[in-house]
N, C-alpha and C positions, 0 to 999 in steps of 0.2 A: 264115399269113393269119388264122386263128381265135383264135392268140395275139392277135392287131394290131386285132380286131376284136374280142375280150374289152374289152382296154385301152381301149381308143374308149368303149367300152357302158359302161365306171367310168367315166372322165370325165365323159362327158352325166352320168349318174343323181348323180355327185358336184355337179354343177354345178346338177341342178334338187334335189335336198337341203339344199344349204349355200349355194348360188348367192342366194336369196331374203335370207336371216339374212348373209350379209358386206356384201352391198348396204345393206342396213336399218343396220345396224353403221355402216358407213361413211359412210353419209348423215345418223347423228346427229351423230356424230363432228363431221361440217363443220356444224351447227349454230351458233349464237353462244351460249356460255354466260357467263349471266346473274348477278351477285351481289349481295343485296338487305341494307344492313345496314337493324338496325331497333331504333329506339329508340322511349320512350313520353310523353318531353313535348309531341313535335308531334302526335301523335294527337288527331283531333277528338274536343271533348270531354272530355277530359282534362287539368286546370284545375290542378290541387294537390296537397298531399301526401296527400292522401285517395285520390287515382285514382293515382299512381304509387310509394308505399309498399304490398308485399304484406301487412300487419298493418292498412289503413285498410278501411274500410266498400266503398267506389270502386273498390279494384281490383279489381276481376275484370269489373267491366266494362269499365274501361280494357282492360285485357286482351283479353278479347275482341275490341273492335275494334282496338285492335291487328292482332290474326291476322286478322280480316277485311281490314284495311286490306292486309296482308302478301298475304293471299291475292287480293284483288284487281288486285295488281301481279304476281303467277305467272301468273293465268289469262290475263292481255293480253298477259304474256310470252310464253306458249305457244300462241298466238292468232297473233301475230307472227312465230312459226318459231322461236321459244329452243328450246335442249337443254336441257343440263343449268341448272338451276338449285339456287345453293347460299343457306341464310337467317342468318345470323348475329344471335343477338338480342345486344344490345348496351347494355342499360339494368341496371343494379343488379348483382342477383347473377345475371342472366342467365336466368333461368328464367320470365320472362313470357309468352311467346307457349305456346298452347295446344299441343301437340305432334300430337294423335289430331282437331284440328280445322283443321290446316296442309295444304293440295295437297298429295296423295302425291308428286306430279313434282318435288318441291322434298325437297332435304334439310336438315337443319335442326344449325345449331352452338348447343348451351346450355353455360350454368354460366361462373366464372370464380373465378381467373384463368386465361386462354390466350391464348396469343402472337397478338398482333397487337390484342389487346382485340377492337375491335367491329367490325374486318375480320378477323378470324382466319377463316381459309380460300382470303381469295383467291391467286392466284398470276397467272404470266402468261399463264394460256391463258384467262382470263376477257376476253368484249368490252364488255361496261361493268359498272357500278356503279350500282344504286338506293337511294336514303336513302330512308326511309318515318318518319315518327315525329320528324323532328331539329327541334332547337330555337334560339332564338338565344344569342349568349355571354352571359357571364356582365357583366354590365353596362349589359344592354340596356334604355332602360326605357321602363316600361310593356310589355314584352315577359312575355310568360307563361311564366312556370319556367324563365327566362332562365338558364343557367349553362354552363360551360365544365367538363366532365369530373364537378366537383363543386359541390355547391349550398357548400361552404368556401371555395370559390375564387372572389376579389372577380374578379380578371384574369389570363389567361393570355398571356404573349407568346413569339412566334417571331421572331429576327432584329427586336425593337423593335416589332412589329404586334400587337396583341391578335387574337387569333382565336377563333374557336367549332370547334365538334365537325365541323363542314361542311369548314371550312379544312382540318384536322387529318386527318378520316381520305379527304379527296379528295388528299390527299397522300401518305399510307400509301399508298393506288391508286394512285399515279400512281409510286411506286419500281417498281413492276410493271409501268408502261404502260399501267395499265387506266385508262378515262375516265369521270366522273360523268355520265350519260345523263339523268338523272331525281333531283330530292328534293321531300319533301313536307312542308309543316308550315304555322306560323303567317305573316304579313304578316311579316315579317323576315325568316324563314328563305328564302323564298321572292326577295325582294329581292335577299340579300347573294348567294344561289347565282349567279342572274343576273349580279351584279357580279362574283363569282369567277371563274367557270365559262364565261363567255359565251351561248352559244346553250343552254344546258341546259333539261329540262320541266322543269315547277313544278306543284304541284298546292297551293293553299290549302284547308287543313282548318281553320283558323279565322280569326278574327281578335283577336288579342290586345288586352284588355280592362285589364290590368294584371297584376302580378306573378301573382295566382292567380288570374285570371277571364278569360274567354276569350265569341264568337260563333262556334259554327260551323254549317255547314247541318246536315242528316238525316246521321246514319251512312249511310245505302244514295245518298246523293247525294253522298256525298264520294269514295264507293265505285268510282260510276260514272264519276267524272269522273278517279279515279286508273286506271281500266280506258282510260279514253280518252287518257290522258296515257301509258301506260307501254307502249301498244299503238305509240303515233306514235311516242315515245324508242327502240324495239326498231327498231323500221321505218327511222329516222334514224342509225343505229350508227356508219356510216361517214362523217358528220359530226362525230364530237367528239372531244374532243380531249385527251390524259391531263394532270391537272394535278400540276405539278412545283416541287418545292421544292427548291433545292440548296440542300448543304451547303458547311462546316459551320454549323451550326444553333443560334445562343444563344437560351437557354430564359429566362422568369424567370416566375416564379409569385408571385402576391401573396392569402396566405390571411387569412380573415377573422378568425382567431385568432391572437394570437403564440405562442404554446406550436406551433401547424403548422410555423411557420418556424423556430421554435428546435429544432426534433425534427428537422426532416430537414437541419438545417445542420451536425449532426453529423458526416454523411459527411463523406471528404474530399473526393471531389470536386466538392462541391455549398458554394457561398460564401451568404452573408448580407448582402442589401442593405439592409436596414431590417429593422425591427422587424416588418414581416407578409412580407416577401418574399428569395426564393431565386432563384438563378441558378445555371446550368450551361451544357455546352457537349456536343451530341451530335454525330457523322457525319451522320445522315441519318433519315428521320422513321420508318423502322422500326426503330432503338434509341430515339427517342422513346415509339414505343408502349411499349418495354420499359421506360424510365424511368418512364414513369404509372402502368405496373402494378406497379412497383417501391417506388414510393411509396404506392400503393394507393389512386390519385386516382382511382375509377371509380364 
């Protein structure tokens, strides 16, 4: 009997010990985790090569808002009931977002290259996807620091469609199942998401002015209104919808130089259709990413 009631007396004192920390554990667990890529042309205020080259005068305040921008889609995330949340920066050589100025609740992917470019990190256990910062393709006009991957790249096509960076990595996501919830940028970006994506949030950070000139409100009003957008897009999750691109997938890229296309026509499996442009043929649009970073269109 004192053996029987020892055992009892571990259970309970095991169960009010550990009992509190599994619950917690388990309760983040079923959270919905969140993945935010983020680039720097659609950031308000952030016009040219001055704000989005780390060597111009501009950037570090682009930057900054940036991780403001970044960070105001975490704290409406975690506002909302998000868990884990993971940040991918995704512009240049990857090291723009502020590291020691980023939501601690959020973990942060830098540097490049790395698998998946400017989704690297998600998988399938994320429930949606936020764009912060994206811009429209490369072609756009009057669109502000319009380009597709690279400012060398006149056009990018998949399957004969020109696409932008929106098209491209909502489809990287959606190999995984995971669906665009939220993106934010100029009067295009905003548009085309809509057209892509369906019901998806939008947040306008500017209005594009021309190639390098841009309108946007106050940095803390753009702020607030992506805290209002990425708080409804969280709260909406089981609304949207993963977008998908089947394979397989012909590529063609048309750069603004001939020496781009005569250089990577070299490979073999990569053909030459003109004098600026290249053609291939991938599976599926996560060997896509790895063609881009393979060509070193980032």
């Amino acid at each position: 009997m004192n053996q029987k009631r020892n055992w009892m007396s571990f259970i309970a004192t095991a169960l009010l010990v550990f009992g509190p920390s599994y619950m917690l554990q388990s309760s983040e667990a079923k959270k919905p985790k969140i993945f935010i890529s983020a680039d720097i042309e659609g950031v308000g205020h952030a016009v040219g090569r001055e704000s989005i080259s780390p060597s111009q005068y501009d950037f570090e305040r682009a930057r900054r808002f940036l991780t403001a921008e970044v960070n105001a889609a975490i704290e409406a995330c975690l506002k909302a009931g998000a868990g884990a949340i993971v940040v991918t920066d995704g512009h240049g050589n990857c090291l723009n977002l502020i590291p020691e100025e980023l939501n601690e609740a959020a973990e942060l992917v830098r540097g490049t290259p790395k698998p998946l470019d400017m989704m690297d990190g998600i998988d399938e256990s994320f429930a949606g996807v936020i764009m912060i910062g994206y811009h429209a393709k490369s072609g756009t006009s009057m669109a502000n620091i319009a380009a597709t991957q690279a400012l060398s790249i006149i056009d990018f096509q998949i399957n004969g469609k020109s696409i932008s960076e929106t098209f491209l990595n909502a489809g990287i996501a959606g190999e995984f199942g995971v669906p665009v919830i939220m993106v934010t940028g100029d009067q295009n970006v905003t548009q085309e998401a809509k057209e892509l994506l369906g019901n998806v949030e939008t947040v306008k950070t500017k209005e594009s002015r021309g190639f390098i000139a841009a309108k946007s409100p106050h940095p803390n009003v753009i702020r607030r209104e992506i805290k209002e957008t990425a708080k409804k897009a969280v709260e909406r999750l089981k609304e949207f919808r993963p977008f998908r691109v089947a394979g397989p997938i012909k590529v063609k890229i048309s750069f603004k130089n001939v020496w781009d296309a005569e250089h990577w026509s070299y490979l073999p499996w990569i053909s030459r259709v003109d004098a600026n442009t290249i053609q291939t043929e991938v599976k599926n649009m996560k060997e896509l990413a790895s063609l881009i970073l393979g060509l070193g269109i980032v």
